[in-house]
ZALUMVO-221284 format. One line per field, with one value per residue (C-alpha): residue number from 1; residue in one letter; x negated, y, z negated. Coordinates in steps of 0.02 Angstrom, whole numbers, plus 50000, padded with zeros to 5 digits. Last residue first. Layout:
num: c(NUM:...) $
residu: c(a:...) $
u: c(X:...) $
v: c(Y:...) $
w: c(Z:...) $
***
This chain:
num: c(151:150:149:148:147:146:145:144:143:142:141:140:139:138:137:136:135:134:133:132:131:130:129:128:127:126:125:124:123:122:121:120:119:118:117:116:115:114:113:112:111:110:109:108:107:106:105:104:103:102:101:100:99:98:97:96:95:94:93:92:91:90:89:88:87:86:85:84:83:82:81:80:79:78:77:76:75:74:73:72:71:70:69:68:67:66:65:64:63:62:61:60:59:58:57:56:55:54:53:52:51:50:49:48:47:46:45:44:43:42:41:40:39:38:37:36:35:34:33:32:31:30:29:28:27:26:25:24:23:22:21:20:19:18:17:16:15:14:13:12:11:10:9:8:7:6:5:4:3:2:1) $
residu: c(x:x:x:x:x:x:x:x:x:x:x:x:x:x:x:x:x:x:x:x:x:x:x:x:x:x:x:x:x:x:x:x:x:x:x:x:x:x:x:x:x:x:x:x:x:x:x:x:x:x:x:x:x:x:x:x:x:x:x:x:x:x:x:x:x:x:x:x:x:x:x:x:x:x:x:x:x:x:x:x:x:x:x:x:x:x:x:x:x:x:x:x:x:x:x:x:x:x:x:x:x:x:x:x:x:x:x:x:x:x:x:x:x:x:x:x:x:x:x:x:x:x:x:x:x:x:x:x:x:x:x:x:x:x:x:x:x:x:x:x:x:x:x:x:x:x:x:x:x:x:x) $
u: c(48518:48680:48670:48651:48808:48766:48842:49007:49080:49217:49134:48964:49029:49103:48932:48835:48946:48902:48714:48752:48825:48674:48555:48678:48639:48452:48463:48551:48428:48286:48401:48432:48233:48190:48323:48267:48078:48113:48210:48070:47939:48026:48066:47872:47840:47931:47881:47691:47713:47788:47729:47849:47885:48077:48163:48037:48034:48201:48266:48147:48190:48372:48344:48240:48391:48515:48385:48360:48539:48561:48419:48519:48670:48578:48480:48651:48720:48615:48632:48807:48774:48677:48807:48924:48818:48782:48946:49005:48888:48943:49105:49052:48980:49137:49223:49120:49121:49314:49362:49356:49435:49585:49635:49785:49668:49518:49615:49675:49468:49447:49573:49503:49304:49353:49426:49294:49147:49274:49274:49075:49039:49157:49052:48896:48952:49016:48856:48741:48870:48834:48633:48639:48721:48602:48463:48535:48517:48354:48268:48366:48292:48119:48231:48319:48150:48068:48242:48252:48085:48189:48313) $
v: c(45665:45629:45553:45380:45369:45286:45459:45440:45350:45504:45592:45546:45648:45784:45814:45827:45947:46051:46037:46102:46266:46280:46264:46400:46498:46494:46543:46704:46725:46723:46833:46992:46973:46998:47160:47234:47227:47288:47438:47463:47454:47594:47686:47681:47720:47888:47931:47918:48006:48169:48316:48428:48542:48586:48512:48375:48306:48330:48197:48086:48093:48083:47929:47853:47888:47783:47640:47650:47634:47501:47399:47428:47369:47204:47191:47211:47092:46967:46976:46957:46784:46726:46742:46688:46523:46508:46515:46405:46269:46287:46230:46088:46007:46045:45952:45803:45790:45833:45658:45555:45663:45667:45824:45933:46092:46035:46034:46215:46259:46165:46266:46453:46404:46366:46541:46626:46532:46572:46771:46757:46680:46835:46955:46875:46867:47060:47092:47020:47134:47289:47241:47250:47413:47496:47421:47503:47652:47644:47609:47770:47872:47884:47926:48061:48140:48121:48203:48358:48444:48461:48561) $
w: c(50117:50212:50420:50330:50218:50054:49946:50058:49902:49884:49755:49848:49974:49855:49784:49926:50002:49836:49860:50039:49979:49876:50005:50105:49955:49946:50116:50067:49954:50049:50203:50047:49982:50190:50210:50038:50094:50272:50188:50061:50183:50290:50133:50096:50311:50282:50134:50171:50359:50252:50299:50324:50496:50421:50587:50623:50447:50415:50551:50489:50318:50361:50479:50328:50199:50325:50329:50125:50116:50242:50137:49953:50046:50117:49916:49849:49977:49924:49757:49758:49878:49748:49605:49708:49741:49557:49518:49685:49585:49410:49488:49584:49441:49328:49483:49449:49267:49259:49366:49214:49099:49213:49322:49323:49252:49363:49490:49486:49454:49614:49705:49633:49636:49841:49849:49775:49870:50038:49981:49944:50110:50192:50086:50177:50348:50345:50253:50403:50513:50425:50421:50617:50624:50492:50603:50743:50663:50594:50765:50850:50740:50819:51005:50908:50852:51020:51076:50961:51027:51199:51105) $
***
């Protein structure tokens, strides 16, 4: 038993990085659910709009696209990460009880879950710049587009 806590104590790390990506992919799915929502009202506008206004609200609409598109990724590459997390605290786990030799798979899921994790954030960026692209829009839909504090 005493052989069993260096082992727990490695596989700790994993673990609360599982727990940390679960609530970056509560935030995320919740960004996709308000993209959703916001690609439902415009796209009921749209339909009771005039030709003139369509330009600007086809704009926004390819936008929240994009962004859910984007913000799917991301929470592949966060789910993808949380798996390869969860596998690692197997690995580890069978590594000490069945003696194997396997430092290389260990630190290539490692790299793999840090890789997914930092691909997941980029892109998640990405789609708070696109999120702001869209603000853009509206404000110069509604002459804010002169406004100092926008740019």
């Amino acid at each position: 038993m005493t052989d069993l806590i260096p082992v727990l104590q490695t596989a700790i790390g994993p673990v609360i990085l599982i727990s940390g990506i679960g609530l970056l992919l509560l935030t995320m799915t919740n960004r996709l659910g308000r993209a959703i929502d916001r690609a439902r009202l415009i796209g009921a506008e749209f339909s009771r709009s005039d030709e003139s206004s369509r330009p600007a609200l086809e704009k926004q609409l390819r936008i929240l696209w994009r962004r859910a598109r984007l913000i799917r990724s991301a929470i592949a590459l966060a789910a993808a990460s949380a798996l390869a997390a969860a596998l690692l605290v197997i690995l580890i786990f069978l590594s000490a009880i069945l003696a194997l030799p396997v430092p290389w798979l260990i630190a290539a899921l490692f790299t793999a879950c840090m890789a997914f994790l930092i691909a997941s954030l980029a892109i998640f960026i990405h789609d708070i710049n696109q999120s702001l692209a869209a603000l853009k829009l509206e404000l110069q839909a509604l002459g804010l587009e002169d406004h100092p504090r926008v740019e």
